[in-house]
Steps between C-alpha positions, in 0.01 A plus 500: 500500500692213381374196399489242716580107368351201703658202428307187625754128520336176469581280777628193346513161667753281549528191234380194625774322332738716706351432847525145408846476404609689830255264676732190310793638627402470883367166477811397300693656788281349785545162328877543469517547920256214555754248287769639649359396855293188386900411381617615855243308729497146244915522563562433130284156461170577255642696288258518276221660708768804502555451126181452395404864745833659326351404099165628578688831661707525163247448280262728716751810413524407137132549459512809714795638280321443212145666589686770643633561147163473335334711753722771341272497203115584639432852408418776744653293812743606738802255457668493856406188668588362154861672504563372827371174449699443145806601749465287781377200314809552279711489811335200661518320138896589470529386848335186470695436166834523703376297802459226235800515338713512858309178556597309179 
């Protein structure tokens, strides 16, 4: 009879880091619609409460982007949330980048 190999795969975990920076990306995202209707509903006047909503956004997808790039480096972690959180936070960051610059 031939011999028979059993191969046994650790079941690794997602990096925290990861699910953190695709959590960052959401909330950046949820943030983004609420300016964008706190803008609508205050009919232009207060313009910083959307401002100040829109910084914290930005800045909320530049921390994401950059955890998502360190979660790349924990050992013996799956890297997906990570991958798509590095994407989408990259996205929202370009996005939020060009947003400012049409306003200037």
């Amino acid at each position: 009879m031939a011999k028979r190999y059993r191969y046994a795969f650790a079941k690794k975990k997602e990096a925290k880091k990861g699910k953190l920076s695709a959590g960052l990306a959401v909330a950046s995202f949820l943030l983004f619609l609420a300016a964008v209707l706190t803008a609508s509903y205050l009919n232009g006047k207060m313009g910083f409460i959307p401002g100040g909503i829109s910084l914290f956004a930005a800045l909320l997808s530049v921390y994401g982007f950059i955890m998502g790039m360190i979660s790349f480096s924990e050992p013996d972690k799956k890297h997906g949330a990570g991958f798509i959180g590095s994407i989408l936070n990259g996205v929202i960051m370009v996005g939020w980048i060009g947003l400012f610059l049409a306003g200037m």
